[in-house]
C-alpha atoms as one frame of an Amber mdcrd trajectory, in Angstrom:
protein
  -2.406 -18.903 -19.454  -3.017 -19.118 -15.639  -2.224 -16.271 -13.519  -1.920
 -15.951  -9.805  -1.885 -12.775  -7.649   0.125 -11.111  -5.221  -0.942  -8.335
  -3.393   2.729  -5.998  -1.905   4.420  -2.887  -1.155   8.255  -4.284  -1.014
   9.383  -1.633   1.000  11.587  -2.754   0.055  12.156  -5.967  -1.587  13.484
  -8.543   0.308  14.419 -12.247   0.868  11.055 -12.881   2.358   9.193 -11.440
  -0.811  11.187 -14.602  -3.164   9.954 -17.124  -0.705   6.325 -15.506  -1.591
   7.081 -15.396  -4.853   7.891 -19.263  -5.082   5.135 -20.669  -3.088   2.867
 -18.164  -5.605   4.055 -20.358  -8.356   4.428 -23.861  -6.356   0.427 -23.648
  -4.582  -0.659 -22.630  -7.610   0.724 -23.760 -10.919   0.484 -20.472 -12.235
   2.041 -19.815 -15.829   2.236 -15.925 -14.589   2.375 -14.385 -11.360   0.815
 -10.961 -11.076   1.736  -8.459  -8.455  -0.179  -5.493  -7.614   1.687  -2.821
  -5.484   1.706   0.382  -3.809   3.425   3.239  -5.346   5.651   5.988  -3.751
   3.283   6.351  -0.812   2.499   3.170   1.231  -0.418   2.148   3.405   1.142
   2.429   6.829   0.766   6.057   5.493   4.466   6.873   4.558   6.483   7.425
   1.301   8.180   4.294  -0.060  11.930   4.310   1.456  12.935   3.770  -2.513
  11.058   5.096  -5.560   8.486   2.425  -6.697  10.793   1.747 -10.280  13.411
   0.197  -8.426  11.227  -2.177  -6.153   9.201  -3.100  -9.239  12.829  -3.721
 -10.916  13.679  -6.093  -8.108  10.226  -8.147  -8.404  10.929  -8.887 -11.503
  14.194  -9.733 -11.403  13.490 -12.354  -8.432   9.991 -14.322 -10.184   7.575
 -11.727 -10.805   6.219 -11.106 -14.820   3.568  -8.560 -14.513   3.577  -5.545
 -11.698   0.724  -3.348 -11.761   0.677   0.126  -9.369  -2.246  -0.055  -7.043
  -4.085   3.646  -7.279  -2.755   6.173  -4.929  -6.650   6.483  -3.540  -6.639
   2.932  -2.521  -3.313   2.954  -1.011  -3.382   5.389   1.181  -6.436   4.031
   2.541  -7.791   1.812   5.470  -7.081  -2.020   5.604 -10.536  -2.798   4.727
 -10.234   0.165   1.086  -6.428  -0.871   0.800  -7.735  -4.710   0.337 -11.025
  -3.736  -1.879  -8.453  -2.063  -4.947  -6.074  -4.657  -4.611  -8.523  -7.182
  -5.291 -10.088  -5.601  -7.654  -6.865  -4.462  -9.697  -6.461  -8.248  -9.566
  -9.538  -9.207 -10.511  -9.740  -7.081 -13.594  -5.943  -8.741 -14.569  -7.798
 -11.922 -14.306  -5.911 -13.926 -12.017  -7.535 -17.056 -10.976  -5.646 -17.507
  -7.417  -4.726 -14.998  -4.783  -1.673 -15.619  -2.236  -0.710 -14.119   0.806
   1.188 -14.099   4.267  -0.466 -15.184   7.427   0.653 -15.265  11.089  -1.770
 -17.724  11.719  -1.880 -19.106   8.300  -5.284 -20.447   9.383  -7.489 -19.828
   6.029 -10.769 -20.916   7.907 -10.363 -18.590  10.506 -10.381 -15.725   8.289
 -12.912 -16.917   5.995 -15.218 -16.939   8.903 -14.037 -13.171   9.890 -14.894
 -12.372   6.713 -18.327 -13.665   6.822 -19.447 -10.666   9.508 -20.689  -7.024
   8.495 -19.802  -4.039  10.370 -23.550  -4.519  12.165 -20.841  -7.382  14.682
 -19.086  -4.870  15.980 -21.530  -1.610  16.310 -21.636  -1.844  20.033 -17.826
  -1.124  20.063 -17.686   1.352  17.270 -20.241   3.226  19.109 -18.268   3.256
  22.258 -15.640   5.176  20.628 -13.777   2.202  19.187 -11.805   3.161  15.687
 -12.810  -0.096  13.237  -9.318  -2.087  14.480  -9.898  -2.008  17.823 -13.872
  -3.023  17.701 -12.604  -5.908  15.856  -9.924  -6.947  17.922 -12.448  -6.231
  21.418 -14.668  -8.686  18.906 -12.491 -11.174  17.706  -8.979 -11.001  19.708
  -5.691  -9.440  19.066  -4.972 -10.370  15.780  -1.217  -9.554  13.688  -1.031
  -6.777  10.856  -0.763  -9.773   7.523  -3.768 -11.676   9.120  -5.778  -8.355
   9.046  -4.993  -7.718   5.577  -5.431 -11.500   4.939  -9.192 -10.945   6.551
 -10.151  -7.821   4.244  -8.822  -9.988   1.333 -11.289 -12.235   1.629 -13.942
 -10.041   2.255 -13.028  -8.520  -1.359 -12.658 -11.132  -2.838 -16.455 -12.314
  -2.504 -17.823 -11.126  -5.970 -15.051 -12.760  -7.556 -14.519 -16.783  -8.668
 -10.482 -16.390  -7.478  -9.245 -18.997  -4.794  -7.439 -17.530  -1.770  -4.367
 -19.384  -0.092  -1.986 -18.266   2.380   1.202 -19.355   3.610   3.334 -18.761
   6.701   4.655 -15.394   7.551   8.104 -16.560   9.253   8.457 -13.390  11.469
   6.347 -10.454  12.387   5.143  -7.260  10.294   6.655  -5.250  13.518   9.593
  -7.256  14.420  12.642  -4.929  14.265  15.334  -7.792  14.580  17.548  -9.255
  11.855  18.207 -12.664  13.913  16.259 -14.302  11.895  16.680 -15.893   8.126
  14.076 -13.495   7.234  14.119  -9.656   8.597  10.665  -7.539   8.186  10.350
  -4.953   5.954  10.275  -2.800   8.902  13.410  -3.990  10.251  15.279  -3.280
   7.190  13.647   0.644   6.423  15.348   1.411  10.098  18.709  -0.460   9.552
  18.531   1.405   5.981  18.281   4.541   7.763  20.351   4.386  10.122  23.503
   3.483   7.793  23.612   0.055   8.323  24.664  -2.976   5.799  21.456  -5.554
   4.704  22.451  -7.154   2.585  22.218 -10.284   3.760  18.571  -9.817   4.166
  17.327  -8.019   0.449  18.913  -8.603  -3.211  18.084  -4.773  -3.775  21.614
  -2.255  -3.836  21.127   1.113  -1.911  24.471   2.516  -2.505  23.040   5.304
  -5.196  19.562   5.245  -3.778  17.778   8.818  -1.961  15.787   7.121   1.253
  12.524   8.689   1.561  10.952   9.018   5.140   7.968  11.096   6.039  10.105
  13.344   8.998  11.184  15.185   5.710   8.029  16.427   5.463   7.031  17.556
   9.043   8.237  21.299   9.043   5.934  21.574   5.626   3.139  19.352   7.295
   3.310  21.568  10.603   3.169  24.985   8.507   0.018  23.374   6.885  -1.792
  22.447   9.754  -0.904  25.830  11.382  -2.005  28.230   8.425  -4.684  26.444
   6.875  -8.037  27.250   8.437 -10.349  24.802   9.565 -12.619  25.128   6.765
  -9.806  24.485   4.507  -8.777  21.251   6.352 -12.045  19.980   6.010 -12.378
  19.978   2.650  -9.911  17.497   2.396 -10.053  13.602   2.186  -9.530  12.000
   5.532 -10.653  15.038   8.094 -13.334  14.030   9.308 -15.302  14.049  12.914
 -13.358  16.991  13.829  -9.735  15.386  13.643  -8.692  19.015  12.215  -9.081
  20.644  15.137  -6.603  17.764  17.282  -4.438  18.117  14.673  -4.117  21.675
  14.527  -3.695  21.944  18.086  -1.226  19.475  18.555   1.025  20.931  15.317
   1.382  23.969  17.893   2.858  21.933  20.567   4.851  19.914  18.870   8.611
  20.689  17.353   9.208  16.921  15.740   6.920  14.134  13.872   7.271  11.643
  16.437   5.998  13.617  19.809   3.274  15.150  17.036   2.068  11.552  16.610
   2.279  10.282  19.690   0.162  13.306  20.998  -2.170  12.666  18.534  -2.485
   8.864  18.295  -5.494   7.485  20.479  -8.281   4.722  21.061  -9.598   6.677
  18.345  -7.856   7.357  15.544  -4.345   4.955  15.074  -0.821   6.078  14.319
  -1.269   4.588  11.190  -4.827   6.547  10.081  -3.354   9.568  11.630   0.096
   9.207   9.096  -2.666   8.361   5.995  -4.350  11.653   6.919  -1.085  13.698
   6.622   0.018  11.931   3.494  -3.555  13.608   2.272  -3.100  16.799   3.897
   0.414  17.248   2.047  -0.921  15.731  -1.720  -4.069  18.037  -1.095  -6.337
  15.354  -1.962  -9.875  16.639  -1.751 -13.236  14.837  -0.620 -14.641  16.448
  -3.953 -11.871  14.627  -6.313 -12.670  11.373  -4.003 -16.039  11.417  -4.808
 -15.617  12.380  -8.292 -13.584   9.078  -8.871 -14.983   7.029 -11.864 -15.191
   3.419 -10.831 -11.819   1.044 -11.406 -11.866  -0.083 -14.962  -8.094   0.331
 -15.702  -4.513  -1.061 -14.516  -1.428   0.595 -15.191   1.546  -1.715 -15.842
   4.522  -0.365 -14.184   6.431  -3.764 -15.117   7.052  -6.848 -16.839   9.236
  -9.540 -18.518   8.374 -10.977 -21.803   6.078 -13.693 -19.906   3.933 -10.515
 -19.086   4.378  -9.494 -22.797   2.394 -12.325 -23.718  -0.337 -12.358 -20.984
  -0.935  -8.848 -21.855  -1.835  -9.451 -25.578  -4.689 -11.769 -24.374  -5.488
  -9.673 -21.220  -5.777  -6.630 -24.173  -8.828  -8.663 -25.781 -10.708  -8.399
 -22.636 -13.355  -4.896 -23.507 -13.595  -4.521 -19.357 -10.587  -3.607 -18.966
  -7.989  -0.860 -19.573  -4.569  -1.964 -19.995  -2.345   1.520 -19.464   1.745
   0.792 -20.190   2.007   4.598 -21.281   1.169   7.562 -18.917  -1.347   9.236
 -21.571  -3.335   5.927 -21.540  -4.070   6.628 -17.856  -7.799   8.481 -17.146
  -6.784  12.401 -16.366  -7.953  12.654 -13.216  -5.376   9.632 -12.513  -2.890
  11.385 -14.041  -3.639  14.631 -12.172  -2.846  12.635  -9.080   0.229  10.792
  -9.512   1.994  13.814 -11.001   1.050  15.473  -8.151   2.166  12.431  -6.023
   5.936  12.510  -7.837   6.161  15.781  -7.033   5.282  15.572  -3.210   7.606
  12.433  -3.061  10.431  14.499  -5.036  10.158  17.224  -2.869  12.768  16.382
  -0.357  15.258  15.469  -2.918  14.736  16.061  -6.503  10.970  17.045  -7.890
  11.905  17.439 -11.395  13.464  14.004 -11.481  10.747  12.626  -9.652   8.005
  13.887 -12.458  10.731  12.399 -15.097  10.675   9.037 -13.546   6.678   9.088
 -13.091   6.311   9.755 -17.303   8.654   6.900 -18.174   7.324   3.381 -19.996
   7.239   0.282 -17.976  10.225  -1.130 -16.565  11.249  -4.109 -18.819  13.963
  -6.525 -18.335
């Protein structure tokens, strides 16, 4: 059996996802299509709007046979780290093709990005430059899919799997729903702000809790204000004295928005600064980081009975760990995502949270 590889977050899932979905299967003739995807925290640095059951639900309901939950570690990481698990999640599910959106949709263009080491761009980074911006003083401006579409490539060196992209029809920012595809991003604020999208998503909302990281800010800002600084760097993420910004500016500021903005720079993004907090508030230590055994499992959150199937011969493989129950999972991995239900439970419902985080694979 052939498989083919998608790399996604669906938060949430939406009309532009199927489209994916059915160019997977058209470009590549793939008997199964895999899809590897963030959990109930996201790489923008954010909890999922919806719990991660119900978007896997939805993937499978719309083309999808196999989902398989990327490792909190790797998704709340950097483009470049976010990319590296993905691929290799993929990799060790032995899918032979990878497919994903472009802006440019120009696959030689990013191969040849993802030729260069980080040795190209020193004379930025060493200016003060965070990684994004030495590459786009390097290489031009480029959109948020092509970047990912870039670090795909560069992970997927080691590995015989053939990369195609298609055509991203609007952009990872756009806010609009005037098009026959609306963003991700586009939906999460018309979601919160009450609004109908169903024109735009096959997923119902009407008994679903929205999860948004202002929830957490009055627990973030008594964090940053009682921890010391010794404490705060200890943990995974605070590094070159970001504490000490972030500390300050939790004094000054009474809502998560100004508290970004007064802490987002040429330096550090909005986007590493949100990663940083999602650490701060799961209490993820650079010891347990380091202490990380390397990727040898995957843990099926999902799948039809096409995945059934591809699992018994994936199962024969000795590289690989196939979890589909919780206790399969290494501890350490199950140290964090109980630890991750509970943070993304805390606004709403912790216990239920931890419930939903023990349960077997969604089937349908």
């Amino acid at each position: 059996m052939k498989a083919a590889g998608i790399i996604c977050e669906y938060n949430p899932f939406h009309n532009g996802h199927i489209y994916h979905i059915e160019k997977t299967r058209a470009l590549t003739g793939c008997d199964v299509v895999i899809c590897v995807m963030s959990g109930n925290f996201v790489q923008r640095g954010e909890p999922a709007i919806i719990d991660k059951r119900l978007r896997c639900k939805a993937a499978l309901e719309h083309g999808v046979d196999i989902v398989i939950e990327l490792p909190f570690f790797y998704a709340m990481q950097s483009a470049e780290q976010f990319a590296s698990g993905s691929v290799q999640t993929l990799a060790l599910a032995q899918v032979k093709d990878i497919v994903f959106g472009s802006e440019s949709n120009n696959l030689t263009m990013l191969n040849t990005l993802a030729q260069r080491t980080s040795m190209d761009y020193r004379t930025w980074m060493n200016n003060g430059c965070s990684s994004a911006q030495a590459h786009e003083a390097a290489d031009g401006k480029l959109e948020s899919n092509d970047i990912l579409g870039w670090n795909y490539l560069k992970a997927l060196k080691p590995y015989p799997i053939r990369a195609h992209c298609i055509q991203r029809t609007n952009f990872y920012h756009d806010t609009s729903l005037n098009q026959p595809f609306a963003s991700a991003q586009a939906l999460r604020k018309e979601l919160l702000s009450g609004n109908d999208v169903s024109s735009y998503t096959p997923m119902t909302f009407s008994s679903a809790a929205y999860h948004h990281l202002d929830d957490y800010y009055p627990y973030l800002r008594m964090l940053l204000l009682t921890f010391s600084s010794n404490d705060l760097r200890s943990l995974f993420m605070m590094d070159e004295g970001i504490e000490q910004l972030l500390k300050a500016k939790a004094v000054k500021c009474e809502t998560l928005d100004s508290f970004l903005q007064a802490t987002t720079s040429k330096r550090y993004s909005t986007s590493r600064i949100r990663r940083t907090l999602i650490h701060l508030l799961h209490h993820t230590t650079k010891q347990q980081i380091n202490t990380l055994p390397p990727l040898h499992h995957i843990r099926i959150l999902g799948l039809n009975e096409m995945g059934k199937v591809y699992l018994k011969t994936l199962r024969k493989n000795n590289d690989v760990s196939v979890a589909v129950r919780f206790r399969q999972l290494p501890l350490i991995e199950q140290e964090i995502l109980l630890k991750s239900a509970q943070l993304y439970g805390w606004p709403h419902n912790i216990k239920e949270a931890v419930a939903q985080e023990l349960l077997p694979p969604v089937q349908i």
